[in-house]
N, C-alpha and C positions, 0 to 999 in steps of 0.2 A: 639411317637413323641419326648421322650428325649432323652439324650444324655449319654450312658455311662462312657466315657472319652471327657474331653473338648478337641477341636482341636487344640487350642493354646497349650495345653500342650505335644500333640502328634509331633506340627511343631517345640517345641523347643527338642526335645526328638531328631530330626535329623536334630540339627543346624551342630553337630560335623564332621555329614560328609562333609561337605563345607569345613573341614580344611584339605582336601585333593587335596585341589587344583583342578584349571583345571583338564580335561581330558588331554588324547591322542591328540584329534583334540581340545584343548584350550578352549571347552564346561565345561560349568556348570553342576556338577551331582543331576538331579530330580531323584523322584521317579516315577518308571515306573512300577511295577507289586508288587501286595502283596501275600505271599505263608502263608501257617500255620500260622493263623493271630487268636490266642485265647484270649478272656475278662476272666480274674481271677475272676477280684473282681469287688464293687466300685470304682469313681472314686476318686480322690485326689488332692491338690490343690498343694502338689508338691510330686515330685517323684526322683531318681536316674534311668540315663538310663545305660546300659551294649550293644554295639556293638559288636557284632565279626563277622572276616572274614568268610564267607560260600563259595564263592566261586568266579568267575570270577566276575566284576561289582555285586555281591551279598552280600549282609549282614544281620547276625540276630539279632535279636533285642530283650530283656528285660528291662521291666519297673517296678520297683518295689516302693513299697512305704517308707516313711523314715524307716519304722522297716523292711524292706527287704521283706516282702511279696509280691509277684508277683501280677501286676495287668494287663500289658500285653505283649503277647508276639507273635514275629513274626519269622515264625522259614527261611524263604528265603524273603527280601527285596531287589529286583533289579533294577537298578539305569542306565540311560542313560544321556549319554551328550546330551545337549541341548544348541542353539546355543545364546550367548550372544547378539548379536544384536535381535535376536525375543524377548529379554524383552526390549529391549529398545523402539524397535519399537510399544511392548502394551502400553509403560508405557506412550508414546507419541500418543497415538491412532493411527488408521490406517487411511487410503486416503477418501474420498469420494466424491460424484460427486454435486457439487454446482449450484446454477445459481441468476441470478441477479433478485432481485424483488424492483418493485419500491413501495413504502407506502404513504399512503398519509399522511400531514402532519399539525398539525394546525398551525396559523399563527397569529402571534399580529396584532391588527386593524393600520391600518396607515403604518407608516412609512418613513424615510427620502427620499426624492424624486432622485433617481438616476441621474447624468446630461451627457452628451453623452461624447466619449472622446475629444474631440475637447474642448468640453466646458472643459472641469477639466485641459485639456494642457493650455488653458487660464488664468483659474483661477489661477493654479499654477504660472504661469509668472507674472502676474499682484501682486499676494499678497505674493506669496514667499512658499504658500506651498497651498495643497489641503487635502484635508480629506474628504472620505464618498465614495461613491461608482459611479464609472465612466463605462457608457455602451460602448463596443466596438460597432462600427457599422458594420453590416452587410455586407458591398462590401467584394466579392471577395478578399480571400488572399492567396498564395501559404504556406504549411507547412513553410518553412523557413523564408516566410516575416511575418507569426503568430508568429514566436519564435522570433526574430527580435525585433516585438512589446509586447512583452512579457520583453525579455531583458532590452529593454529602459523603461520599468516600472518600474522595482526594480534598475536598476543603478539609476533615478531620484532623490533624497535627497529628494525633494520638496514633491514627494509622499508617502512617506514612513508609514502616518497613514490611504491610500486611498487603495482600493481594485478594479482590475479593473476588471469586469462581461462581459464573455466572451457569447455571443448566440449565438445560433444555432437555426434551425425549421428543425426538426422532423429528426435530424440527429441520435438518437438513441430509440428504441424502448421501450415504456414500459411495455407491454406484448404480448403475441405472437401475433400475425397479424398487431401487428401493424403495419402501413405503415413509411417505413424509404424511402421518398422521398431525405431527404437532406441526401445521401450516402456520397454525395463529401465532406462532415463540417464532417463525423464520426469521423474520423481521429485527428479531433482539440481535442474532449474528450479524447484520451490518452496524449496528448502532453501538454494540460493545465493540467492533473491529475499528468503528472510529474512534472510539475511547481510546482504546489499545493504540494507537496511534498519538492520539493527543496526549496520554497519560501513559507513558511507557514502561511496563512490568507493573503494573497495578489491576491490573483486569485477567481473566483466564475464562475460557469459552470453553463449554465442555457439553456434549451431545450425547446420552445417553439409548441402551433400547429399554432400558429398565429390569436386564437380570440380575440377578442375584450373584451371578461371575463378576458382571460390567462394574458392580459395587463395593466387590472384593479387590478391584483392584484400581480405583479411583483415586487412593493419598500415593500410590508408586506414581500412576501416572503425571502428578500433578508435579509430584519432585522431578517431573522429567527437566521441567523450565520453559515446555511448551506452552507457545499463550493459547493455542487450540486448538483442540482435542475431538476425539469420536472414540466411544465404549462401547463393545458390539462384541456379544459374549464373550467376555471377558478379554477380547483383543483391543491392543489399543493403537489407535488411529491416527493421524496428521496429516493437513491435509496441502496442495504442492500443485502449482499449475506445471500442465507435461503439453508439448508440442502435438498436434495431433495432424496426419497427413492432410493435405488437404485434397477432397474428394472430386473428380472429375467437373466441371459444369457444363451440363450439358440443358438449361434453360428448360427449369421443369417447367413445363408446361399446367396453366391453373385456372380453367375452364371455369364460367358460372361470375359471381361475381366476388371481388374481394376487398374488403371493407382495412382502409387504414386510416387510422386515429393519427392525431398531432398531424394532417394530413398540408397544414398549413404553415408546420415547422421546416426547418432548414433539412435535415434528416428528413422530413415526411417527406416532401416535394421530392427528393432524388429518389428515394425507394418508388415514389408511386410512377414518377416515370421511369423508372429499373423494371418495372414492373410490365410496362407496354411493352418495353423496347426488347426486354430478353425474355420474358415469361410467359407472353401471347396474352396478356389478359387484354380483356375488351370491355371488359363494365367496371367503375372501378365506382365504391360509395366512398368517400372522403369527410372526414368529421374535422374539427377542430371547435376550438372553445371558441372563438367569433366566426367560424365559418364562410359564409361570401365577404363577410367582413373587415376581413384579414386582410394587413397589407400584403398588396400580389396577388390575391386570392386569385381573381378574374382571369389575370394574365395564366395562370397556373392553369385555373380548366380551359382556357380557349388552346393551350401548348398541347395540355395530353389530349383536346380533344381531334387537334391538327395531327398527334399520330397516329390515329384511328380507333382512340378509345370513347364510350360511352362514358359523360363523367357526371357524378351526384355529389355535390359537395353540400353540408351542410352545419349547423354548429346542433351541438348534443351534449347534455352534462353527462357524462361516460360512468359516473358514480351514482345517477339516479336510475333508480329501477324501471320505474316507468317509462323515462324518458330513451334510455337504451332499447326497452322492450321493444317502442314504436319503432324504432329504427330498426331493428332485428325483422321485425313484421313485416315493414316496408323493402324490405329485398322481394323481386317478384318469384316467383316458381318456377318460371320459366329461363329463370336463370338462380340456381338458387345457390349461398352463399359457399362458395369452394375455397377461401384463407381467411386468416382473418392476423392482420399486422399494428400493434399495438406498438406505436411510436409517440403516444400522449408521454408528454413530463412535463415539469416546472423545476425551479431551485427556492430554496429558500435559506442561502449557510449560514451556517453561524456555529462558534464553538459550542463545547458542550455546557460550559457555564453559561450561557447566552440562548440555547433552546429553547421556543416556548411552543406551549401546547399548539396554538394558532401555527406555528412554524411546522409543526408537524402534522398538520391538518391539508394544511395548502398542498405539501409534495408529496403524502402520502395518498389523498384521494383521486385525485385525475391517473395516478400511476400504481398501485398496489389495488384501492378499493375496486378500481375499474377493471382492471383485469381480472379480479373476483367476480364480478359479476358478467362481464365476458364470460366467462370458463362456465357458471351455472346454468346463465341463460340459453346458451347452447346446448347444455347437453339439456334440460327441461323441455326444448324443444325439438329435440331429436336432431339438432342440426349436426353435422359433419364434416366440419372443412378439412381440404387436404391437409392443410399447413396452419399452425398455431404460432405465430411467433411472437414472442414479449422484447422488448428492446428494453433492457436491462443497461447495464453500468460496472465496469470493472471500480467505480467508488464503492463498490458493493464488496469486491472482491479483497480489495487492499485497507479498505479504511481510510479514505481520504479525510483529512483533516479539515474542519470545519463541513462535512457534507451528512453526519451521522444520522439526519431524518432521509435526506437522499438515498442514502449508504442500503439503512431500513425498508424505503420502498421499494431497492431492488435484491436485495435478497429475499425477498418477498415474493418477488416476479422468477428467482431463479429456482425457489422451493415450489414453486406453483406447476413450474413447467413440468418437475419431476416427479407431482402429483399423479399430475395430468397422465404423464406416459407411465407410472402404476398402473394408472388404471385404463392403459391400454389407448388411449388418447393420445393426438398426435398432438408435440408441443416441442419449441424448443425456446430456451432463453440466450437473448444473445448480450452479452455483457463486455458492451461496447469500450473500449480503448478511447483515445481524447481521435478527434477528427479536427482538420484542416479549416472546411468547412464553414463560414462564417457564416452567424444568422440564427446560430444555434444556441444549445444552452451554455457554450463553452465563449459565447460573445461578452460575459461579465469577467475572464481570466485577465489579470492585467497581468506585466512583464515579471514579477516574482512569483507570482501566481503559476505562470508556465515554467519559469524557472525551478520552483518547487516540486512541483508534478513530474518534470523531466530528471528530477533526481531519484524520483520514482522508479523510475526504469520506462515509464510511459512517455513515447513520442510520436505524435498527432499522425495519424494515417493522411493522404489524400483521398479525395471524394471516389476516383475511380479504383483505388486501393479495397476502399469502406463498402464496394457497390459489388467486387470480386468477392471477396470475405461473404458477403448477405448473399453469391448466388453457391457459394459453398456450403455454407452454414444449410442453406434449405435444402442444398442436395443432402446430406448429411442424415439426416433422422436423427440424429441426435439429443438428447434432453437441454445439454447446458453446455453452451461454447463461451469464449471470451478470443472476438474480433481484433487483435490490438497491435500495433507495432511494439515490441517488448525490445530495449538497450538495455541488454544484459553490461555491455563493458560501460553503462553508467551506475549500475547497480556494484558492480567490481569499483569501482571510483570512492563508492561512500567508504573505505576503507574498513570501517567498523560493521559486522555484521551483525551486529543486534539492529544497526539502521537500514538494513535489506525489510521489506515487507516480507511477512512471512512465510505467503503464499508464495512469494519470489524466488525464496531459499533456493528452492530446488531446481531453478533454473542456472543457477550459477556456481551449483556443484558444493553449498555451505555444509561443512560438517555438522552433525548432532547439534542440539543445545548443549551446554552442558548442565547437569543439576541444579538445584534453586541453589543459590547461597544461603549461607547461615546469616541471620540478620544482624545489622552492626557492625559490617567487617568491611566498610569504606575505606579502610587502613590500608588496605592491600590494594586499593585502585592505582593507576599507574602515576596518575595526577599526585595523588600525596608523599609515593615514593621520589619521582622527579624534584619536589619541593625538598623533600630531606637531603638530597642529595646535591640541592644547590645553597649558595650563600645567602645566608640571612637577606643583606640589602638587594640581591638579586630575586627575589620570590614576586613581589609586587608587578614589577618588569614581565617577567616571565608571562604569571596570570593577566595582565592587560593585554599581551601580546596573543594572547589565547582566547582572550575574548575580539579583540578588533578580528582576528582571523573568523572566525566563527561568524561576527556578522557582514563579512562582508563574503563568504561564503552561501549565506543566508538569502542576502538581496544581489546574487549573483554578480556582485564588482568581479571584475578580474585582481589577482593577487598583488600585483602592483600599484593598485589603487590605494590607498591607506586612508582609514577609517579615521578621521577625525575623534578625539578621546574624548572631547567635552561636548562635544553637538549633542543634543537631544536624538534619542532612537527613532523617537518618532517623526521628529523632523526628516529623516534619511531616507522613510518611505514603509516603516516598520507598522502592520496593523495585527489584529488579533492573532490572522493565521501563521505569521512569519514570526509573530511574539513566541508563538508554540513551539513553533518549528525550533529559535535560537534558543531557549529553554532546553528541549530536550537536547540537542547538540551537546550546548554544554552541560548537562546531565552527563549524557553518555562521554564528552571527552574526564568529565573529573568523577566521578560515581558517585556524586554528589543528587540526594533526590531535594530538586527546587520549588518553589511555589509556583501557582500559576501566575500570579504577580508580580514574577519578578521582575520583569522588562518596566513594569509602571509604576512599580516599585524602584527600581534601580533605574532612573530613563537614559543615563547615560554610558558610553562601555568604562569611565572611571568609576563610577560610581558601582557597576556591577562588578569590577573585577575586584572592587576596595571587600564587595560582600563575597566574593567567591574566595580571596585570600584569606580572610578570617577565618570562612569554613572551612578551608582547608586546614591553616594551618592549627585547629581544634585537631586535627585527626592525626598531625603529625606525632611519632612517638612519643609519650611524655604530657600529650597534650588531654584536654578534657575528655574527648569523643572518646581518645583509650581505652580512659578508666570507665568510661560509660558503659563502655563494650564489654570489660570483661565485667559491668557488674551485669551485664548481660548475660555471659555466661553463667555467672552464680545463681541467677535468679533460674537458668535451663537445666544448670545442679541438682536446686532443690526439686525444680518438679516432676525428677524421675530417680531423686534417692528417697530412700526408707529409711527415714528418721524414727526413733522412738523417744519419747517425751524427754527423757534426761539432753538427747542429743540437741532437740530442737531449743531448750534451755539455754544448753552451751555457746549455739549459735547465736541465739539472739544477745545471749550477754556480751558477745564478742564485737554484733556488730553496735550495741550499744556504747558501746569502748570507742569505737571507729567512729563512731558520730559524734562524740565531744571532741578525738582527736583533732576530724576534720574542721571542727567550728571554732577549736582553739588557735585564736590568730600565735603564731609566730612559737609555737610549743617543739622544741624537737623531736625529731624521726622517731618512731619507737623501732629497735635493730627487726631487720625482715628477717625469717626464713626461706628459701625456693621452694614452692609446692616442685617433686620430682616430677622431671619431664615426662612424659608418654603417658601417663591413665587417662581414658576417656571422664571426663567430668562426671556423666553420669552413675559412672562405676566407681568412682573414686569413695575412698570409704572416709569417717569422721573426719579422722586429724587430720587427712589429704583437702577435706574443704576446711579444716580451721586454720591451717598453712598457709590454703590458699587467701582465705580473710583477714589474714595477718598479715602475710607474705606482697601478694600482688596488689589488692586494696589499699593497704594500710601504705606502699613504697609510693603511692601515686602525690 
């Protein structure tokens, strides 16, 4: 059981050969075979090693100890190259195959009473701003009149400490059978998740089955601080990707013919030859939108057909009824359709202020409406393939930033699947991770693009990675997998975990949320205390210092880079999605909530940190935003004390007092009172709010 030489001292004994560079093929030289390997002595805590040449990729090896006695020796050590990306890719773990589970979740008693949005577009109008949480109502809304109403929430000023809760009923599943009736709302869950994304603590997703429990307890839930939710008598839900084992492959076998869409995409081509090569298929139908047309196409059927497949490649609008029927028809009988692999997509990003209906036409119909039709046309015609599978998108999953029509067509594809398998139909969605692979939809990423995503926690599989995953996934039966390589210790990196996706949380072990805040209380971010606690002419410094960081964390500079102060943002390589991206950032580092303008607003990081020190220092004790705050409070006073007319008298003469006070330039302090510490405001009785109207108001 011990040890005769420690290992450590064996691994530094053949550091030297590493200063030999690269191989031949640009490989790292391991050790690959040991020859005439004798132990002298004991072992030693240090020793001299002696290399020499033996022979091709061979070397011999002595060890001896400081006074030269031999302790061991290797008379042939032979060495192969080994390829540097396989350490990269352990060092980052390898792919595995995921799926969404939803948890249940406890909930504080009560909570603020949600009011619909109509009411809150009121309220706002009427008193000049809103705060607290506004339901959207249920009618009917097309993809682009959601974003629309999405849009004009965050442009609003007025709303800017309010949150608007978007429902649905039963538009996404929370475990397998469950019934996903509301197919048509799936779609809003990607499109608010990219919100939720771009516009951070502004949006709340909530999934209802529509009891009368589930509704009793929707304003606790929503104080949880969770951005999204599931109601299912009366439990409340969140939901968390969990590792799932990955299932033997043992190369199902899939007889008959099988039909794959996007069959001319970079993804199609490897599936459909995965498909010969491990699955036994021999007829394969191949669609794509220019079909023989397609660069490679040709080369693509003469390859699958060199390995002994039957191949029909053709182009097909996958969204016209007619035009899919034909192709459905055209499979023969004598070999009749036994899978059927949906790998059709497009892109079309764009922020959510920049969406347009046509943008959400383009990627939502070759990839959601087609799969729709897929799913009917087969069952209308009694067909029955082994294998359903929709190739989805973990953009689906996390809310990628600038993809929310993308985001929409595959949450679309991942509620269909679990339609499908309700109703006993075999289906699974697979909600792919970023792939290696070029040629694909992932070929418009440029260098911040990847660097943004991989802060994600998503890091690009390889093709034979992506190809193990799809022959697990199908062994699987499963409804809804997510294919992905997941960097949980880059998700541990963003320090802040309100910047983990949320789905992510739970892979990296994040505690609870905690409750919503009281609105107004930016006082308390860590950004304003920092500022109070440092010297006046030091604050400016600080804040610029915290902005260069930020963008150069942004467009992935390393730290020792330094961000030029007056360069234009834009110039540096800065476009919509990385505008979003350094926006929230510095949201989240100051608790400061910013325009989406403000990068082209502020183009330069002097110029923005000139507007982020102003706001801050408003919030500093003493400063405006304070006194804002607590007349914030005052105003959350009245609308849960019982005034009777003398009282409300009193108050308004009071604060008419306070309104001349404040508009009299240069008049002195009228003396304060301390409203007494500890009553809850809304308990608090007359004199305790005329105290406070004299008292904290009146001192500001």
């Amino acid at each position: 059981g011990g040890r005769l030489l420690a290992p450590a001292l064996i691994d530094a004994a053949l550091h030297p050969l590493a200063l030999a560079g690269p191989g031949p093929s640009g490989g790292l030289p391991v050790p690959f075979s040991w020859n005439g390997v004798r132990v002298h002595g004991p072992g030693t805590g240090a020793a001299r090693v002696r290399l020499s040449p033996a022979g091709p990729d061979t070397t011999a090896l002595l060890l001896t100890d400081e006074s030269g006695a031999p302790v061991l020796s290797v008379d042939a050590l032979v060495v192969r190259e080994a390829d540097p990306a396989r350490f990269a890719r352990a060092r980052r773990g390898g792919g595995g195959l995921y799926r969404v589970e939803w948890a249940g979740r406890s909930v504080p008693a009560g909570g603020a009473a949600a009011v619909g949005y109509d009411e809150a577009l009121r309220i706002a109008e009427a008193e000049g701003r809103f705060s607290g949480d506004a339901l959207l109502d249920e009618e009917p809304r097309s993809l682009p009149a959601l974003a629309g109403v999405l849009r004009d929430w965050v442009a609003d000023g007025r709303l800017g400490g309010a949150r608007l809760v978007v429902t649905t009923r039963r538009a996404v599943a929370v475990e397998d059978g469950d019934p996903v009736s509301g197919l048509d709302r799936s779609s809003w869950w990607g499109l608010v998740r990219t919100a939720q994304t771009e516009h951070p603590g502004r949006f709340v997703l909530v999934d209802t089955d529509g009891a009368d429990a589930s509704a009793a307890v929707r304003d606790a839930a929503l104080s949880t601080g969770e951005p999204q939710l599931a109601l299912r008598a009366g439990a409340v839900l969140v939901p968390g990707l969990v590792r799932v084992p990955t299932p033997a492959q043992d190369g199902t076998e899939l007889p008959g013919t099988v039909l794959v869409t996007g069959a001319t995409g970079a993804l199609g081509r490897l599936v459909a030859e995965r498909l010969v090569t491990r699955h036994g298929v021999r007829r394969l139908l191949l669609t794509g939108r220019r079909g023989p047309d397609a660069p490679g196409a040709r080369e693509l059927v003469a390859h699958l057909t060199g390995l002994g497949a039957e191949v029909t490649l053709t182009a097909c609008d996958l969204a016209d009824r007619a035009a899919l029927s034909a192709l459905l028809d055209s499979v023969p009988d004598a070999h009749p359709l036994s899978a059927v692999v949906h790998a059709a997509g497009v892109t079309a990003d764009a922020t959510l202020e920049a969406l347009t209906e046509e943008s959400f036409t383009a990627v939502l119909r070759p990839k959601a409406d087609a799969a729709l039709l897929l799913h009917e046309l087969t069952v209308e015609r009694g067909i029955e393939p082994a294998a359903f599978v929709l190739f989805s998108s973990v953009a689906g999953i996390i809310g990628n930033a600038g993809q929310a029509n993308y985001a929409a067509a595959n949450t679309y594809l991942d509620a269909l699947a679990h339609h499908r398998h309700a109703l006993g139909l075999p289906a699974t969605s697979l909600a792919w991770g970023l792939w290696e692979q070029s040629g694909g939809l992932g070929d418009a990423l440029g260098t911040a693009d990847l660097a943004r995503i991989a802060r994600t926690g998503v890091a690009p599989l390889t093709a034979e990675e992506g190809l193990e995953l799809f022959d697990a996934a199908l062994a699987s039966g499963l409804p809804g997998l997510v294919p992905a390589r997941l960097d949980t210790s880059a998700l541990r990196r963003l320090g802040d975990p309100d910047r983990v996706p949320p789905l992510l949380r739970s892979l990296v072990g994040l505690p609870e949320r905690r409750p919503v805040p009281v609105a107004g209380a930016e006082g308390d971010a860590p950004w304003v205390r920092k500022l109070a606690e440092a010297a006046e002419e030091e604050r400016p410094r600080l804040v610029l210092d915290l902005v260069r960081a930020a963008v150069a964390e942004t467009l992935g500079h390393p730290p020792n880079r330094p961000v030029p102060a007056d360069r234009g943002l834009l110039d540096l390589g800065f476009d919509s999605l990385t505008a979003v991206e350094l926006r929230n950032r510095l949201g989240a580092e100051t608790g400061l909530r910013l325009p989406t303008t403000l990068l082209f607003d502020r183009p330069t990081a002097t110029a923005l940190a000139a507007h982020l020190h102003a706001e801050l220092t408003d919030r500093l004790p003493g400063g405006p935003a304070s006194a804002l705050a607590r007349i914030d409070e005052l105003e959350a006073a009245f609308d849960g004390a019982a005034l009777d007319a003398e009282a409300r008298e009193r108050i308004a003469a009071r604060l008419t007092a306070l309104q001349a006070r404040l508009t009299a330039a240069g008049e002195p302090p009228v003396p304060t009172t301390d409203i007494p510490a500890g009553p809850r405001l809304d308990q608090a009785s007359d004199d305790e709010l005329f105290q406070l109207i004299d008292g904290q108001l009146g001192s500001e």
